[in-house]
N, C-alpha and C positions, 0 to 999 in steps of 0.2 A: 504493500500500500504506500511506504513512503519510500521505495525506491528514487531514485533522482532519476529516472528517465521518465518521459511526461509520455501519456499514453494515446492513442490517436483520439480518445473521446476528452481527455484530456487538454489536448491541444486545439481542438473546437472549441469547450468550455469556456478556456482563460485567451482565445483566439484577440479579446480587446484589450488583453494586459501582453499578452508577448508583442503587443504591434508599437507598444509603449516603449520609445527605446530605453526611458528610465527605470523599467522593468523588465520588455524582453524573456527568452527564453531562459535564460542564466537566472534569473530575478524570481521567475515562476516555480523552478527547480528548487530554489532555497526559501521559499515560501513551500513548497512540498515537503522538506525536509525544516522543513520548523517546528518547534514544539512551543506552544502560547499557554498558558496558564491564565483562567478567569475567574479572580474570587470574587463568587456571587454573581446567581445567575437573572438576577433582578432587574430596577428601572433600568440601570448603566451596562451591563454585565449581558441583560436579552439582545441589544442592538452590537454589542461587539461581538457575541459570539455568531451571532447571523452573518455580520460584514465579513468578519476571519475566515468564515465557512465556505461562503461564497467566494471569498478570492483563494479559496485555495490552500491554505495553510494545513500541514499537515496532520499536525497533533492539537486538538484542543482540550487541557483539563477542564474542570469545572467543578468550583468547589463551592459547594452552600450547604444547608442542612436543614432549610425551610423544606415547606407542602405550598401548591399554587393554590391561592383562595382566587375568589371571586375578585374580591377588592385590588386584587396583581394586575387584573387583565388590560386594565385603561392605559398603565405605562410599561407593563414588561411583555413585550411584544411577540414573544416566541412561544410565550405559555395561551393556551387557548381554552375556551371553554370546557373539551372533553379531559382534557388533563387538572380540571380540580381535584384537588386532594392526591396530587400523584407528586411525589418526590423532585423538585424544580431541575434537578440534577438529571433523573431521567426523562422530565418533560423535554428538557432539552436537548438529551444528546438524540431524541428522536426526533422535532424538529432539522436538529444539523444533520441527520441521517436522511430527510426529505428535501434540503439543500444542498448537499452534496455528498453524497454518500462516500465518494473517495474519502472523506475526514476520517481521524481514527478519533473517537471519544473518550479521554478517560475521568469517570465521574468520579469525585470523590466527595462523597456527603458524609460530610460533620462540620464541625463550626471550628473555622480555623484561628487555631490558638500563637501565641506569639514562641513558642516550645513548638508547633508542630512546621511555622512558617518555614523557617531556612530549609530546612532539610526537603518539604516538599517544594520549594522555589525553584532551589539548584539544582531539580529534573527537567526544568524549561529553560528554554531562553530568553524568553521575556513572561513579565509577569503584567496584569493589570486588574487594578482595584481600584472601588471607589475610593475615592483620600480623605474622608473619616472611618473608616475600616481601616487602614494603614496605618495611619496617623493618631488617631485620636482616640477609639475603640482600643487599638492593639497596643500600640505603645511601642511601635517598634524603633528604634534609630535606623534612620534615613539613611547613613553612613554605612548600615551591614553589605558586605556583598554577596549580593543577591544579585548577580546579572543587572536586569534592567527592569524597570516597569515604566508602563506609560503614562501613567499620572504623575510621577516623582518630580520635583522638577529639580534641575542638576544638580550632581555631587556638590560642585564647587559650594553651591548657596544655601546647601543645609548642613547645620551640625550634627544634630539630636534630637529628634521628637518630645515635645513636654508631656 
């Protein structure tokens, strides 16, 4: 599945990203071969993991430890009516399986603690959370390395999380 060579239905699919020369075929390959980590599969978390899916990316975790209610359905976009009360975790990796089934899913539901973070971080390459979950809930320093996340905003300009 995440082989680096892109497959002929493959290369239909992402046919308007490899034409990109700032993406291209090289581009699409390492988007195949990427692993994204999304904690929380919620308001912020439904629409990345849809976009990720879509372009291609190879591996997406997905870490939350909610049930989809009703009251989800207005902003978390992936979750739908028939998956209330179904595990946000599995709501989603079967939407990303209706988007793109090349993705591989790995769900991991529980509530991710600041002891379970590094360790499952440094299975990805990038990470992305909302930044009160990061920040403010966790109590993590901004300074650990952990790859990358896409909320963070650079080394240079953060010390410590209060």
């Amino acid at each position: 599945m995440n082989n680096a060579a892109l497959t002929d239905e493959e290369l239909e699919r992402y046919a308007r990203h490899i034409v990109l020369p700032e993406i291209g075929g090289p581009g699409q390959q390492k988007l195949k071969r990427s692993r994204v980590l999304v904690i929380g599969a919620g308001g912020l978390g439904a629409p990345v993991l849809e976009y990720l899916a879509a372009a291609g990316v190879g591996t997406l975790g997905i870490v939350d430890d909610d049930d989809v209610s009703l009251s989800n359905l207005q902003r978390q976009v992936i979750h739908g009516s028939d998956t209330i009360g179904m595990a946000k975790t599995d709501s989603a990796s079967a939407a990303i399986m209706r988007i793109n089934p090349n993705v591989r899913v790995e769900p991991h539901r529980f509530r991710l603690t600041a002891e379970d973070a590094p360790a499952l971080v440094a299975r990805y390459d990038v990470s992305s959370t909302a930044p009160t979950i990061s920040r403010r809930a966790m109590r993590w320093p901004m300074h650990a390395p952990w790859k990358r996340s896409l909320w963070s905003p650079p080394r240079s300009a953060v010390s410590t999380a209060r």
